[in-house]
DSSP file (Angstrom, degrees, kcal/mol; ACC not computed):
  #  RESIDUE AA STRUCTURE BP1 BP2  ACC     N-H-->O    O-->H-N    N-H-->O    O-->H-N    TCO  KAPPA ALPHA  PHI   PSI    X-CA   Y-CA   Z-CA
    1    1 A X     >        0   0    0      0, 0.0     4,-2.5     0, 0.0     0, 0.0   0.000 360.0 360.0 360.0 -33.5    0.0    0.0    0.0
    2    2 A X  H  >  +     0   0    0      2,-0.2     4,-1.2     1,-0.2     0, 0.0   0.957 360.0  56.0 -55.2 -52.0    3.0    2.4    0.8
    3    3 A X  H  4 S+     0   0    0      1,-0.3     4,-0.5     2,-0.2     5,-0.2   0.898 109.2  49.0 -52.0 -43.7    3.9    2.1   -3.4
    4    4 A X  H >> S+     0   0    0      1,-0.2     4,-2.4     2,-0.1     3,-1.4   0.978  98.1  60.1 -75.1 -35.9    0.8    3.2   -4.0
    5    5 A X  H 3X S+     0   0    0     -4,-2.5     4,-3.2     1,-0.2    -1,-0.2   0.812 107.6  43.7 -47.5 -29.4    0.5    5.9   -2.1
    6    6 A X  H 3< S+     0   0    0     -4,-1.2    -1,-0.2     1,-0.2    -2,-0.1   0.643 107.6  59.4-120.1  29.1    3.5    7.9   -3.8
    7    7 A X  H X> S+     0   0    0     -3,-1.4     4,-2.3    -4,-0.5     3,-1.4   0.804 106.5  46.3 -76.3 -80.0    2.6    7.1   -7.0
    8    8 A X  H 3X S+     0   0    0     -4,-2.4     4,-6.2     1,-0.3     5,-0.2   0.888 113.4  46.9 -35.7 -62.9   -0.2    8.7   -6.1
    9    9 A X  H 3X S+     0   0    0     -4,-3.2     4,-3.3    -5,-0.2    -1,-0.3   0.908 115.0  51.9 -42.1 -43.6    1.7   11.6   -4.6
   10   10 A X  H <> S+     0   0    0     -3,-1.4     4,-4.3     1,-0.2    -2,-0.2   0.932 104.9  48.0 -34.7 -75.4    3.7   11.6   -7.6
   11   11 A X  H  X S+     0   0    0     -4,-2.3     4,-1.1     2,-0.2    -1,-0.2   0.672 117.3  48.5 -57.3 -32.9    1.0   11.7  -10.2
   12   12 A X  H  X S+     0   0    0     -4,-6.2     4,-2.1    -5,-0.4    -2,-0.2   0.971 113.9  43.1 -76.4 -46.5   -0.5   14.6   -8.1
   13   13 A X  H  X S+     0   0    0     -4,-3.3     4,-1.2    -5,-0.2     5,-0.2   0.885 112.1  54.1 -12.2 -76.1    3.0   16.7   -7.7
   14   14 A X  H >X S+     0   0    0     -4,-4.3     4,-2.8     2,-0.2     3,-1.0   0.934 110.6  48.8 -45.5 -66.7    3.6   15.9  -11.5
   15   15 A X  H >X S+     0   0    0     -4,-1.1     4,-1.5     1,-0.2     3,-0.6   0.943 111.4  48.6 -39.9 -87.3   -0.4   17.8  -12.3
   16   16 A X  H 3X S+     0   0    0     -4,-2.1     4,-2.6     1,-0.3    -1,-0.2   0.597 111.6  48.2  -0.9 -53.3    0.2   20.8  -10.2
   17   17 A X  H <X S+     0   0    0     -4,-1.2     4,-2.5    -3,-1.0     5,-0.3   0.873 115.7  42.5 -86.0 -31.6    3.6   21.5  -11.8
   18   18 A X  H <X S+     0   0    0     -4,-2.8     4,-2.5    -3,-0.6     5,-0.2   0.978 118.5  45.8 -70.4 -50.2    2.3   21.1  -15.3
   19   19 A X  H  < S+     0   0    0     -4,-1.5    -1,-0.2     2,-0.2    -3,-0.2   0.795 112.3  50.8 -19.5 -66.0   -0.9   23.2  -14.4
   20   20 A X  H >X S+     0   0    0     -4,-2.6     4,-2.2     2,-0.2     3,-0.8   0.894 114.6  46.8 -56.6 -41.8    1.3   26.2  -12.4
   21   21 A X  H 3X S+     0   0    0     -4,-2.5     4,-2.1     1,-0.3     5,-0.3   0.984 114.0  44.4 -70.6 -57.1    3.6   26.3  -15.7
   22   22 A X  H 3X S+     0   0    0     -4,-2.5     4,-0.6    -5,-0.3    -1,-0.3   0.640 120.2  46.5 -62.7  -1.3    0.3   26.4  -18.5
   23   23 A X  H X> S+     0   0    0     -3,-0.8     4,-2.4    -5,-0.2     3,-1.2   0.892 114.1  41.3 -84.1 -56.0   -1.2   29.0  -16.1
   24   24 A X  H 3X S+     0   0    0     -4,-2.2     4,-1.4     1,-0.3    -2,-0.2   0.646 121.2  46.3 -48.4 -27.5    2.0   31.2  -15.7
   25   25 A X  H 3< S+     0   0    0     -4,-2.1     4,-0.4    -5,-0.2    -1,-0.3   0.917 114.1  47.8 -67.6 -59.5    2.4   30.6  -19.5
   26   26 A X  H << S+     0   0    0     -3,-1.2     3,-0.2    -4,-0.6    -2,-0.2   0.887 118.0  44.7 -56.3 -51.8   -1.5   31.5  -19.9
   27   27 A X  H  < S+     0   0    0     -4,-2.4    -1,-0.2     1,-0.3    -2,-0.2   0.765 121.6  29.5 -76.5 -30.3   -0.9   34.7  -17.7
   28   28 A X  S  X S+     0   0    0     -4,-1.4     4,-1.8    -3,-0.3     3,-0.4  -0.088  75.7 114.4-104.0  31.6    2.1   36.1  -19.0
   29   29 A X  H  > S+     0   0    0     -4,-0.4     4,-2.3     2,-0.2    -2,-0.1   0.771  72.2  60.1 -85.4 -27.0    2.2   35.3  -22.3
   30   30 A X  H  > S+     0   0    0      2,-0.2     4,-2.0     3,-0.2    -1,-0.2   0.851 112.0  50.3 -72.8 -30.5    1.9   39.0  -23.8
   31   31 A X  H  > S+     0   0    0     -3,-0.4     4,-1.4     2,-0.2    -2,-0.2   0.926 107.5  50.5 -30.0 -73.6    5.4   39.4  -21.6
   32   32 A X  H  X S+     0   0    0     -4,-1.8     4,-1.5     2,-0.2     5,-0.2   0.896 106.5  55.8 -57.3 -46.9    7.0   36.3  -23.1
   33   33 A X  H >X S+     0   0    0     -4,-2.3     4,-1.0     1,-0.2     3,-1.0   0.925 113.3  40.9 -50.2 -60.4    6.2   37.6  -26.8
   34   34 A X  H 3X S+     0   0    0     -4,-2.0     4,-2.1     1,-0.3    -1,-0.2   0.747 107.6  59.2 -92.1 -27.6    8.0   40.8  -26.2
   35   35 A X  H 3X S+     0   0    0     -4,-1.4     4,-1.8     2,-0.2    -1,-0.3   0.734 115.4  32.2 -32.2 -45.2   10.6   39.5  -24.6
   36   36 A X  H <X S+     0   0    0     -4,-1.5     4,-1.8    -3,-1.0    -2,-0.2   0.622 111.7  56.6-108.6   5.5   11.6   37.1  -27.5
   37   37 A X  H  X S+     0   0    0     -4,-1.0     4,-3.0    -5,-0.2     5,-0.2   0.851 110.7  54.7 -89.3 -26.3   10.6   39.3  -30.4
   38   38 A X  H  X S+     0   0    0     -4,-2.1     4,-1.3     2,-0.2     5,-0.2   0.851 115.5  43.2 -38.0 -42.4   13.4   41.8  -28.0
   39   39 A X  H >X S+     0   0    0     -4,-1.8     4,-2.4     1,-0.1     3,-0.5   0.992 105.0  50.7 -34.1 -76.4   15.3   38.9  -28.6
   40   40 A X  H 3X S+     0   0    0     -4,-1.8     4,-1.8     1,-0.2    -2,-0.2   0.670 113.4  57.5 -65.2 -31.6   14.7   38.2  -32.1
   41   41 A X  H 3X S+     0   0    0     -4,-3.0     4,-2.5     1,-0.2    -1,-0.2   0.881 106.0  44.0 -35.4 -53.8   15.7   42.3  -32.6
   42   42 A X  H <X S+     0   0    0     -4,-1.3     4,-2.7    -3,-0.5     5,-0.4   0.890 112.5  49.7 -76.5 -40.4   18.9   42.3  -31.2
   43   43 A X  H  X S+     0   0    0     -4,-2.4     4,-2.6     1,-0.2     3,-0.3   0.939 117.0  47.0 -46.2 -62.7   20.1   38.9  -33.0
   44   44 A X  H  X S+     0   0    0     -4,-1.8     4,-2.6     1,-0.3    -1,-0.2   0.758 111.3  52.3 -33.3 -57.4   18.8   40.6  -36.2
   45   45 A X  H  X>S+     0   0    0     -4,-2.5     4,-2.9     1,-0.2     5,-0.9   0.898 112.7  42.4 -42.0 -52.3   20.6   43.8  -35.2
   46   46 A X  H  <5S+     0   0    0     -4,-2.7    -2,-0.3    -3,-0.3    -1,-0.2   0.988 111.0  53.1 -78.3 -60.6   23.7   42.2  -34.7
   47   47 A X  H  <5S+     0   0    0     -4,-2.6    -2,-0.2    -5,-0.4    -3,-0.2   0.853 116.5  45.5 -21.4 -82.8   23.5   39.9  -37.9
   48   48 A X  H  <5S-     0   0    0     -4,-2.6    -2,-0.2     1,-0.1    -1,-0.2   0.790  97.3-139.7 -40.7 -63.7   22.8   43.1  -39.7
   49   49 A X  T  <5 +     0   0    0     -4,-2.9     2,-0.4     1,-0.4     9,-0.4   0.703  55.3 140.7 105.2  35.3   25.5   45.5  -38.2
   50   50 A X      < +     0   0    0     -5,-0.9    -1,-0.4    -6,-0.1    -2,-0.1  -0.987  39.4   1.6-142.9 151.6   23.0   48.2  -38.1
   51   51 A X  S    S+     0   0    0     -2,-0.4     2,-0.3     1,-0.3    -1,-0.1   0.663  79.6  77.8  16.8 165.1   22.2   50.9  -35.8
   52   52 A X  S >  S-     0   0    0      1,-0.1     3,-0.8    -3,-0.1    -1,-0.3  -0.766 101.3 -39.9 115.4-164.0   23.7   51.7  -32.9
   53   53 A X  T 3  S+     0   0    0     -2,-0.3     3,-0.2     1,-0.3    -1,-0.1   0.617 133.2  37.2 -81.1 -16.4   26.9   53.6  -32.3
   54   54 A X  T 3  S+     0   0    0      1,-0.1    -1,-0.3    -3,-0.1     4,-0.1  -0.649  70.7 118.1-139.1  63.3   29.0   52.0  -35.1
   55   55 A X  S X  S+     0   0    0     -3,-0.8     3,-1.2     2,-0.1     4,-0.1   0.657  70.8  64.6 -94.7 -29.8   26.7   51.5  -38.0
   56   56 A X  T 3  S+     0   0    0      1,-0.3     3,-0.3    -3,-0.2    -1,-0.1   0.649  91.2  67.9 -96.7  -3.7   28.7   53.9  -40.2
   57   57 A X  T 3  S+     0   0    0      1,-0.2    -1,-0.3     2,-0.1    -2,-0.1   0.782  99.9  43.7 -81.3 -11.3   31.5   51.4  -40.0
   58   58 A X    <         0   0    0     -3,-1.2    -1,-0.2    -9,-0.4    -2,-0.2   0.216 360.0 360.0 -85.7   5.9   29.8   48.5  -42.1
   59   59 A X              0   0    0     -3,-0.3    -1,-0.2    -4,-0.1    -2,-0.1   0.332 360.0 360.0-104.9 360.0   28.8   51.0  -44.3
């Protein structure tokens, strides 16, 4: 009966965390988008070699 029990525990544990992440996902999500199109800027930025303080040197 002990086995079953933290299996049990487990399998509840396990819900919870997957639940708290799709809410915190759910809840921030306009956050997460600007945060990786901020990303996806800067790579870009840097790829490019344009703007910022030494733009006129690729030029």
């Amino acid at each position: 009966m002990k086995g079953n029990n933290k299996i049990l525990v487990y399998a509840i544990c396990g819900f919870v965390t997957v639940a708290a992440a799709v809410t915190a996902i759910y809840l921030f999500r306009n956050e997460i988008a600007d945060f990786f199109v901020d990303i996806k800027a800067r790579i870009d930025e840097k790829r490019l070699g344009v703007g910022g303080e030494y733009a006129d040197e690729f030029e």
